[in-house]
N, C-alpha and C positions, 0 to 999 in steps of 0.2 A: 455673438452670443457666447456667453462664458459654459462650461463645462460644467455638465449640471451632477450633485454628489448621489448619490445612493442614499435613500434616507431607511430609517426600520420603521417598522409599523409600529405606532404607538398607540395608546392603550385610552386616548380621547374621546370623548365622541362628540361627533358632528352633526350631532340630528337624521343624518339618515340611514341609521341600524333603526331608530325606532322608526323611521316613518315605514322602511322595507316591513318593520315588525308590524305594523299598523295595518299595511296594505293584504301585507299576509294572512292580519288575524279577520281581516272584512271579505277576502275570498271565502277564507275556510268557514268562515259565519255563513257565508253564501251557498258555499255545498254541507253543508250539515243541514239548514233550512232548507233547501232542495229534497235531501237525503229522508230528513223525518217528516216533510209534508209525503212523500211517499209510503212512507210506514204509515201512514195514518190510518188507511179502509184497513190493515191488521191489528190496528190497535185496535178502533173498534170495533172487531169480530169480538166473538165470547170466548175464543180457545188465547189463550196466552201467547204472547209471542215466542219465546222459546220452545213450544210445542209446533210450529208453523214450520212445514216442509220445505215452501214454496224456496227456491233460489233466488225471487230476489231479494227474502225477509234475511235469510243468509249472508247476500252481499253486504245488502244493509246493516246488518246487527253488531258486527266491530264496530263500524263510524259511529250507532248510536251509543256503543259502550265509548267511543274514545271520546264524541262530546258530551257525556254525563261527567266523564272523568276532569275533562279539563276546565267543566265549568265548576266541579268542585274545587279543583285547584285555584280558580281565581279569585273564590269567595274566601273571605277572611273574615275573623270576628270584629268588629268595629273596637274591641278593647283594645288591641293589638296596638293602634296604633296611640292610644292614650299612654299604653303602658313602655313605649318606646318614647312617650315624652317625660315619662318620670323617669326613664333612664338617662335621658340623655340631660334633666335638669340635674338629676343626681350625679353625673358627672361635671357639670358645670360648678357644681360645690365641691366634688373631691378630685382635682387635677389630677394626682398621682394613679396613675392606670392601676396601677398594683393594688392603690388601698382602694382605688373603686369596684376593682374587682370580688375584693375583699369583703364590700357592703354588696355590694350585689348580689353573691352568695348566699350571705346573712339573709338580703332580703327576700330574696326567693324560696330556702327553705322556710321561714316562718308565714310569708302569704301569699307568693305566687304574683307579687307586685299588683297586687288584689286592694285598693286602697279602704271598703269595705270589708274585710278578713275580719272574724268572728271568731276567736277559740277559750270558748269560758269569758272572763271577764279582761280579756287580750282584744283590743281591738287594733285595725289597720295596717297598711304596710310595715310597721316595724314592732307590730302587737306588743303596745305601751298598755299598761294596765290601766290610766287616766281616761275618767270620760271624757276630758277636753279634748283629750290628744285624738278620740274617736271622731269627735265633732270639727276636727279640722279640715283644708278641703290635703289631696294629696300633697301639692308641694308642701305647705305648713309641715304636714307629719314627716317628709321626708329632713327638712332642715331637724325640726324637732329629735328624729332619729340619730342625724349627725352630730347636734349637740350633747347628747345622750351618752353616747357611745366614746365619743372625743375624755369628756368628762370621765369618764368611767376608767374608760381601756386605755386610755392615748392614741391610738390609731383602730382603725379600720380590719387592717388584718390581725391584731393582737385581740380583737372581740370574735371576729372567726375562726380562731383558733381556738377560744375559750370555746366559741358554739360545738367548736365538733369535739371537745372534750364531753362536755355537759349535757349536749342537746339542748341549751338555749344560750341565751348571751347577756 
């Protein structure tokens, strides 16, 4: 057998950080369900729980703040990830990091990448003043934006530079 090298931890993954993650989060689902089916003859008392003396509503009452907490954490708005698909289509039209960043910018100060965006007679991601441009679906208005701004400014960050003069572009 040949002499085997030293290698460094590389930064891949092999499927079993999430599955460790996986098994982790179905224990701790397990004791938090444990944890608040116990709190439950407290809950349905009439005195609040925070008023409840008893030591074990005490023991209990972190675990019930840390699973509210992380099931907030895990919820997300369902736009979120719409809106990481008009970025990442918006990127697939402007290669250059820099001038997409540059629209990005733009886009987000005028709608929050809100394809619906409303302000006076401005509609959509890059509030065009055109009812068509309102009645488009997002990609359209995004293409539509880029051809805009191309024509206008020549690039991307030469329109957000005018934004941050002006406040608009």
């Amino acid at each position: 057998m040949g002499k085997r090298l030293k290698s460094y931890p590389q930064k891949l993954s092999t499927g079993h950080e999430l599955r460790n993650k996986l098994s982790f989060s179905r224990s701790a689902t397990r004791v938090f369900t444990q944890h608040l089916t116990a709190m439950l003859p407290f809950a349905l008392s009439r005195e609040p729980l925070w008023r409840v003396r008893s030591s074990r509503v005490r023991r209990l009452r972190p675990l019930l703040c840390l699973a509210v907490g992380s099931l907030a954490l895990t919820m997300q708005p369902a736009q979120a990830s719409s809106i990481d698909h008009y970025k990442l289509y918006a990127h697939s039209r402007i290669v250059n990091y820099e001038q997409y960043q540059c629209f990005s910018r733009i886009i987000y100060k005028e709608s929050r990448w809100n394809p619906t965006a409303v302000n006076g007679s401005h509609y959509g991601l890059g509030q065009m003043r055109s009812k068509h441009y309102r009645n488009l679906d997002p990609y359209r208005q995004i293409d539509s934006t880029i051809a805009y701004i191309t024509k206008r400014y020549k690039s991307m960050c030469n329109a957000y530079r005018f934004h941050l003069r002006n406040g608009h572009y």
